[in-house]
C-alpha positions, 0 to 999 in steps of 0.5 A: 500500500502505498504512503499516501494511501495509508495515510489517507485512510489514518486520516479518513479513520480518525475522523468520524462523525461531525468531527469531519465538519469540525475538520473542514471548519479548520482547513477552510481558516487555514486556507482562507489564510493562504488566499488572503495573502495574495490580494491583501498585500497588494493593497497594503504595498503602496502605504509599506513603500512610503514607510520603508521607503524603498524605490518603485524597482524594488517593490515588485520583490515584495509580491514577487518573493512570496509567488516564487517561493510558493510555486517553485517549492509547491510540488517539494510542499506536497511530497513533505505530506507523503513522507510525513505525517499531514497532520504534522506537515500541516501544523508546522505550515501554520505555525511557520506562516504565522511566524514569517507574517509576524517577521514581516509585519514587523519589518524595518526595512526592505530586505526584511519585508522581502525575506519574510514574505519568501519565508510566507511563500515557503510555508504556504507551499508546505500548508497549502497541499497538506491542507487539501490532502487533509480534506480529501482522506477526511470526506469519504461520502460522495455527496459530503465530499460534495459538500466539502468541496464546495465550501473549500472552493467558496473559500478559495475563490471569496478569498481574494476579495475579502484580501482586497477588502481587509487589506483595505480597511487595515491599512486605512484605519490601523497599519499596513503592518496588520495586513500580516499581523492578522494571519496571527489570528487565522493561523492560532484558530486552525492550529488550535483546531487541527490539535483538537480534531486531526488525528496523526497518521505516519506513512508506512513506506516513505517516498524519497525526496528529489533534493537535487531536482528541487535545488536545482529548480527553486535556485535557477528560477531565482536567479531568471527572476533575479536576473531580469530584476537587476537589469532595473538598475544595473541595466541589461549589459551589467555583469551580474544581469547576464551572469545570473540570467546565464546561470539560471537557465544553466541550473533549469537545464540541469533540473531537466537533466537531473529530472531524467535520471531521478528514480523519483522524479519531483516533476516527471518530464512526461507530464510537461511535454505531453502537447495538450497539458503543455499547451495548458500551462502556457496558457496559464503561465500567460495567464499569470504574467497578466493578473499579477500585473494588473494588481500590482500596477492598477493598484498604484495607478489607483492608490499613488496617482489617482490617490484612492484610500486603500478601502476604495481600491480594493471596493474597486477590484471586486467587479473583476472578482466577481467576473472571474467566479462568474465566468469560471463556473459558467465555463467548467460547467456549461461551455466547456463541454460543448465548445472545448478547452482551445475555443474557450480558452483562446477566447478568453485570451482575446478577452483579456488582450483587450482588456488590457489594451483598454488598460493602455489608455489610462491617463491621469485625468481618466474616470473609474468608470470610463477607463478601468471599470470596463477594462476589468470586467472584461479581464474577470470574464477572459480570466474566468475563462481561461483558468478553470479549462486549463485546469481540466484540461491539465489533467485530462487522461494524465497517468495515474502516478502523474496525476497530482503533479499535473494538477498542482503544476497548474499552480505552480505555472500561475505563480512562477510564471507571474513572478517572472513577469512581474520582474520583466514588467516592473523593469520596464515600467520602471525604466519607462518612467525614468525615461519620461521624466528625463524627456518631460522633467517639468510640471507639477503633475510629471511624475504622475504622467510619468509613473501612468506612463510606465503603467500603460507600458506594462499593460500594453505588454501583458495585451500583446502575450495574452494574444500570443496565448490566443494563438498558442492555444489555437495551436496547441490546445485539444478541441472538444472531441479530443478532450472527450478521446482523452477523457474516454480512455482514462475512464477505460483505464479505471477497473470496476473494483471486484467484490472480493478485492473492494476492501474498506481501504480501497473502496473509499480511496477509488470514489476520491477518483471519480469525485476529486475532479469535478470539484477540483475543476470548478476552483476559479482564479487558479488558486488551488493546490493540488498535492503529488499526494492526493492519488487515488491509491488505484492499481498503477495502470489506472488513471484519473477521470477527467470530466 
């Protein structure tokens, strides 16, 4: 039996009765935890910046540090739960957030602020798949799993906009500082319920760690990230841009070597070369790339040069939220199955271009509603369109073994490929604005003009990769009829179970197959975390369905 199995079923025993509500109770807290960071941070970056005084270059490492270290070691965070006890591994994330949010909220400096935000982005990862796992071997019953699942993604989705709200108020009316303090608070109540409710359960075969692999990846996106964020300051010809880039993509090109030779692999070549998840990930990565860069530089457009409160710029976003949520459920549920992942998801692409495209004509006269109300809500709707297919799609007729790694890469490829845009954008932008102001250095309101200068920039690169996407998922993406081949032939692959073999400790492992997906599917914004732990303990041949 495999470890994840037995742990699995350690956990699914241990939680009888209504204490498997009480278990969901402390996921969902730990979760909504997670989520809030990547919003509420935003709208506390603007009063951060002014009281640590740190350059427009070097605000994107704050976002940026924490994305990185979150998706770069997701896939190690969810390993940890097959070799450890989840209960264990899920305590230690909370109690490591907690400690690292605490580090930041008490920064007095930059380089503080940036490493406790890497330290929040290390422990999400560890907190974020233990956390799923947990939910999972906790609900059995297919209707309760339903159930389960159904608050886990409310919690997933309404996260982002409660972060831009509560980011709102607690840097209006106490500190941005409270924008971390306050994880204090979600992580003593999750902590304090999962010592109370979650029984420990310790893997009966642990599985190897990919130390290399994991090195040599999280240490090569790095310095890429690094690389492309120095050229900000040192310029693109200086010495350590090009020598960090170089040995960036030497070390991702010994990953890939490494990756081949591992008897157990942290991410399996298999899974990334395959064209239709392939085509996927980009989409996503792309995906990435724009939302990222539509918080951070609308929210100083708002903040900085239209000089909204805090409150009113998260108010502000939550007609995109809301579109996301929209957009997403009506495409997984209704549109996918009729038009297919390459229509919708190149759809949402063109979507999206446009939006930002509308985005490039801001100034610093523009109205909300004329300029970046409109431009939103159609971001929301080509987002919403994109992340939910390319989550199905991902996973779509994947191997049995590779299945969680398939899903959690759809996180990861969101969260990395944002970082790295985000340091590409920022630097343009930054360099755009320093150029302005050299060329129309008079006026009370240049550096206004300037600093929305660079915003458009950026934006009119995130319009121009969305229409790249567009293309590539016209290319790459499999249309409906080969999604249904897909999901056919994993179907095949999954045996009926046999009376005389469907003990108790399998039998509930195979209904987490057929029920894991269709919630998975549905979790908009991309902020799931699936876990290379969650497999369904299936016979080696079988796969996961694909809905």
């Amino acid at each position: 039996m495999s470890s994840a199995t037995s742990s699995a079923i350690g956990d699914r025993l241990a939680a009888p009765g209504d204490r498997r509500w009480l278990i969901l109770v402390v996921v969902a807290v730990a979760q909504l935890m997670v989520v809030l960071d990547a919003t509420i941070v935003n709208i506390a970056l603007p009063s951060a910046q002014q009281a640590l005084g740190f350059a427009n270059g070097d605000r994107q490492w704050v976002v940026t540090a924490y994305a990185l270290a979150f998706g770069s070691l997701l896939l190690v965070g969810g390993r940890l739960g097959d070799m450890f006890s989840r209960k264990l591994v899920f305590i230690t994330g909370l109690i490591g957030f907690a400690i690292a949010s605490a580090i930041g909220g008490a920064a007095v400096s930059f380089g503080m602020l940036v490493a406790a935000r890497a330290l929040q982005g290390a422990f999400g990862a560890i907190l974020a798949p233990a956390a799923l796992g947990t939910l999972v071997s906790t609900f059995q019953d297919p209707l309760e799993r339903g159930r389960a699942f159904g608050v886990f993604g409310s919690v997933a989705a309404g996260g982002g906009a409660v972060g831009l709200i509560l980011g709102g108020v607690l840097t209006q009316y106490l500190s941005w500082r409270w924008c971390l303090y306050v994880n204090l608070a979600f992580a003593a109540i999750a902590v304090a319920g999962a010592l109370a409710w979650i029984r420990s359960s310790r893997p009966a075969d642990r599985p190897p760690m990919d130390w290399p692999g994991a090195v040599l990846a999280c240490a090569g996106l790095f310095l890429i990230v690094f690389g492309f964020s120095h050229a900000e300051t040192a310029g693109w010809t200086a010495a350590l841009t090009i020598g960090s880039l170089v040995l960036g993509v030497v070390l991702l090109a010994g990953f890939v070597a490494a990756e081949q030779r591992a008897s157990h692999p942290l991410l399996p070549l298999r899974v990334i070369l395959d064209r239709t998840r392939g085509g996927s990930y980009v989409a996503v990565g792309i995906s990435g790339i724009a939302i990222f860069g539509t918080f951070l530089f609308l929210t100083y457009y708002l903040q900085v040069v239209k000089a909204d409160s805090p409150l009113t710029t998260g108010l502000l976003f939550l007609p995109m939220i809301g579109c996301i949520l929209l957009s997403s459920n009506l495409s997984s549920i209704a549109l996918l199955p009729r038009l297919g992942p390459r229509v919708l998801i190149a759809a949402g692409m063109l979507l999206g271009a446009g939006g930002m495209a509308y985005l490039t004509q801001v100034t610093v006269t523009s109205s909300y509603a004329g300029a970046v109300l409109p431009a939103l809500l159609i971001l929301g709707l080509g987002f919403g369109m994109i992340f939910a297919p390319a989550i199905n799609t991902a996973t779509a007729g994947v191997a049995r073994p590779d299945s969680g790694v398939a899903s959690a890469l759809v996180n990861t490829m969101q969260q990395v490929g944002g970082s790295i845009g985000i340091s590409i954008l920022s630097t343009i932008a930054a360099s755009a604005t320093t150029s302005y102001l050299i060329a129309h250095h008079t006026g009370p309101q240049a550096p206004a003009i300037a600093a929305t200068h660079g915003y458009t920039l950026a934006f009119t690169i995130s319009a121009a990769l969305l229409g790249l996407g567009a293309i590539l998922a016209i290319l790459m993406l499999p249309s409906r009829k080969r999604l249904e081949e897909l999901t056919s032939e994993a179907s095949a692959l999954i045996p009926e179970p046999e009376p005389e073999v469907a003990a108790p400790a399998l039998a509930p492992q195979h209904q987490v197959a057929s029920a894991l997906h269709p919630a998975v599917k549905v979790m908009p914004v991309g902020l799931l975390c699936c876990s290379p732990v969650i497999d369904p303990g299936l016979p080696p041949a079988a796969a996961r369905p694909s809905l």
